[in-house]
C-alpha positions in Angstrom: 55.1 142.4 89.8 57.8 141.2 87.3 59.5 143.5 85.4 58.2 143.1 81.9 60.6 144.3 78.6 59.6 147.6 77.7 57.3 146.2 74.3 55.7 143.8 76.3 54.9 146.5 79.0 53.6 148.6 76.6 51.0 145.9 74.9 50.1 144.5 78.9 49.2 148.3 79.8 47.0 148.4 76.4 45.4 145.1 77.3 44.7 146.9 80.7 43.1 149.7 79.5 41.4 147.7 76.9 40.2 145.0 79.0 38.7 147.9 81.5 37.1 150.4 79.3 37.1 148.9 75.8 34.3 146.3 75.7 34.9 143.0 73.5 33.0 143.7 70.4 31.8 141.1 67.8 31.6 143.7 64.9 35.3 144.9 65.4 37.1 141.4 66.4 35.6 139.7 63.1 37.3 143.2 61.1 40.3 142.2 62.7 40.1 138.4 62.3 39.1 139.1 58.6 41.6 141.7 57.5 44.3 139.4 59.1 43.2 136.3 56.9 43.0 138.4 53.6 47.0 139.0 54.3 46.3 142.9 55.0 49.2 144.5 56.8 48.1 144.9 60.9 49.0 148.8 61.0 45.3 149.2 62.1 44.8 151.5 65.3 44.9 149.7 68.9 41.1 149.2 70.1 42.0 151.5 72.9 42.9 154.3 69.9 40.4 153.1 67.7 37.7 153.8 71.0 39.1 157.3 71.9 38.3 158.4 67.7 34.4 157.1 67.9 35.0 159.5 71.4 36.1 162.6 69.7 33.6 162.8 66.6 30.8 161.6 69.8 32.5 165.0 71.6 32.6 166.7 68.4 28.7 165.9 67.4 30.0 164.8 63.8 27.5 164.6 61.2 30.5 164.5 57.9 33.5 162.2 59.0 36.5 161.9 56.3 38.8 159.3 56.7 41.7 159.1 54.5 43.2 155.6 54.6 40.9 152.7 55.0 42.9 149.7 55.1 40.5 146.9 56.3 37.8 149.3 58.1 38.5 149.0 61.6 39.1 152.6 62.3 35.9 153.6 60.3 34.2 151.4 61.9 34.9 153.1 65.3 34.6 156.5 63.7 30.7 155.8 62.3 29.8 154.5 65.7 30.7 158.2 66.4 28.1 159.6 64.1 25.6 161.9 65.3 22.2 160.9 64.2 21.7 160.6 60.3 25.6 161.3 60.2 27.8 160.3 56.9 31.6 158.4 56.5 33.2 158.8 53.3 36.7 156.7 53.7 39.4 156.8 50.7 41.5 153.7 50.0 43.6 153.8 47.1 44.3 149.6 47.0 41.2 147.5 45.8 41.9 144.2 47.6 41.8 146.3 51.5 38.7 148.2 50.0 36.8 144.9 49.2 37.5 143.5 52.6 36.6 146.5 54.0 33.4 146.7 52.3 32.4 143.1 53.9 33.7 144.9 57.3 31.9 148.3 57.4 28.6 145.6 56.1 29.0 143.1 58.6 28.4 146.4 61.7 25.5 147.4 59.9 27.1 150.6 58.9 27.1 150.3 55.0 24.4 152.8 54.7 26.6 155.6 56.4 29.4 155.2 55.0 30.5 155.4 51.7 33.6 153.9 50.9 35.7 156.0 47.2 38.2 153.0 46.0 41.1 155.3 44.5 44.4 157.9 45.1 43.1 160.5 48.0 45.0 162.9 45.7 42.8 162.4 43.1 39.7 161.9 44.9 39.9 164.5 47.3 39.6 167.4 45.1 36.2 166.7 44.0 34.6 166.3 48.2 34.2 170.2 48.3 30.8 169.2 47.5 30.4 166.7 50.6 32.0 169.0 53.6 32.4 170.6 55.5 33.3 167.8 57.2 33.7 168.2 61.1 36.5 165.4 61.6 38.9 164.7 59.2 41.1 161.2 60.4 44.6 160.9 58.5 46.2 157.3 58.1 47.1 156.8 54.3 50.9 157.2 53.0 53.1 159.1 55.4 54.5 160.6 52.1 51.2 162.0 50.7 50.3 163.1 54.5 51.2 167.0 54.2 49.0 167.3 50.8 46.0 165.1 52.3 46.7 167.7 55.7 46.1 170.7 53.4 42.8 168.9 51.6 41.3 168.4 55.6 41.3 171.9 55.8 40.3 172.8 52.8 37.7 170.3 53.4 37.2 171.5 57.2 35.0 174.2 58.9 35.9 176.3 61.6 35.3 173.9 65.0 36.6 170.5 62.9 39.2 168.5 64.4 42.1 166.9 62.0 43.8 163.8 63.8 47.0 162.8 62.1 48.3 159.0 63.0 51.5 157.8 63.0 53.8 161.0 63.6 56.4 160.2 65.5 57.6 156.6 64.3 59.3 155.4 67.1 61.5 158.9 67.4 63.0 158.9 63.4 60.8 162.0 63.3 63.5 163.9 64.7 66.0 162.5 61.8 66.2 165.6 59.1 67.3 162.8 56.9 65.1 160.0 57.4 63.4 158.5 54.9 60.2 159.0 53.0 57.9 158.2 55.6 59.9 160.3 58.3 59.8 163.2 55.8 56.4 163.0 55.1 55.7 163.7 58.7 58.2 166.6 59.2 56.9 168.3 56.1 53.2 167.7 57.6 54.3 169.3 61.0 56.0 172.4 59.1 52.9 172.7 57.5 51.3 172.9 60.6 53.2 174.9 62.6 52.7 177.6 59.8 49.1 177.6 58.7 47.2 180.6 61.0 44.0 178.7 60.3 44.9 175.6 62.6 46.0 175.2 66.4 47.2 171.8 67.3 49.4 169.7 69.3 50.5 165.9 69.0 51.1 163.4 71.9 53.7 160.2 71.8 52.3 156.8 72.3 53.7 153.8 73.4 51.4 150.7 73.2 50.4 147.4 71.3 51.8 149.2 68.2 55.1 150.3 69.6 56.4 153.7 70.0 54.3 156.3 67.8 51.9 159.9 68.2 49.2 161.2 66.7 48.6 165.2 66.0 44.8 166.6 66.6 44.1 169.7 65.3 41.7 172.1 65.8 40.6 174.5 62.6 40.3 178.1 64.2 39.1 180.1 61.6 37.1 179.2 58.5 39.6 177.9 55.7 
């Protein structure tokens, strides 16, 4: 076989995978087609990521998914599928113009009546949830600068079983620059935080893909926050 450049590697081993266990789906490939013409930003997760999330809250028997970070709804999309019967999505996005696209997204699947979609800052918005949890899979992909508060509000929000998966942790190594910038120090601040909190016990894994060099942390909550 040729020897491919590293990136392109990475994206024909994701096509692999993809192509063998991640079945074309009409739902999710319009999301994407429509979230690229609106002019949103492609940081959405890779089908084969997006795949192993509806996995764990299927593993997990989630009935309350939080999703912080909606972007065009791909990701909640694959976390509803997820569900367990009569199960309920409530996805934060703080910028209007992704939330309205996302809207026609989650619609489109036929998932608009589990899921409800809160258009403003997760700062702001996740203070008044206490209400909806415990939620049994909290999914992190908003700012990496707010990502150690909205870590804290998962397990505030969490019960004792609930995962917390964290995206984009590693960002192609600057993670292990003490002076990187905001982005980079919102992820080492999130790992301090959970290297110290007694409550959680997690790990994170690197990634190498369609989406370049990255990680995501899982987290399991041990004892009831």
């Amino acid at each position: 076989m040729k020897r491919l450049e590293t990136d392109e590697l990475w994206s024909a081993v994701d096509d692999y995978i993809s192509d063998c266990l991640v079945a074309s789906d009409a739902a999710l490939d319009a999301a994407l087609k429509a979230s690229e013409a609106a002019g949103l930003p492609a940081i959405n997760v890779a089908p084969n990521q997006g795949k192993l999330l509806m996995l764990l809250a299927r593993a997990t028997a989630a009935r309350r998914i939080l999703e912080i970070g909606t972007l065009g709804g791909y990701s909640t999309i694959w976390l509803a599928r997820g569900l367990a019967p009569e199960g309920r999505l409530i996805t934060i996005e703080a910028n209007p113009d992704y939330a309205a696209v996302a809207r026609v997204n989650i619609a489109r699947a036929g998932l608009g009546g589990q899921v409800e979609l809160l258009v403003g800052r997760a700062q702001d918005l996740l203070p008044g949830l206490a209400a909806e949890g415990p939620f049994d899979l909290v999914f992190i992909d908003a700012d990496k600068p707010g990502t150690p508060g909205y870590f804290q509000w998962a397990v505030k929000l969490s019960r004792r079983g609930s995962l917390i998966v964290v995206d984009n942790v590693v960002r192609e190594g600057a993670v292990l620059d003490p002076d990187g910038d905001a982005n980079v120090q919102g992820m080492r601040r999130f790992f301090e935080l959970a290297a110290a909190d007694p409550r959680v016990s997690g790990t994170a894994l690197q990634t190498v893909g369609a989406k370049g060099h990255d990680g995501l942390a899982i987290l399991l909550v041990t004892t009831e926050p």
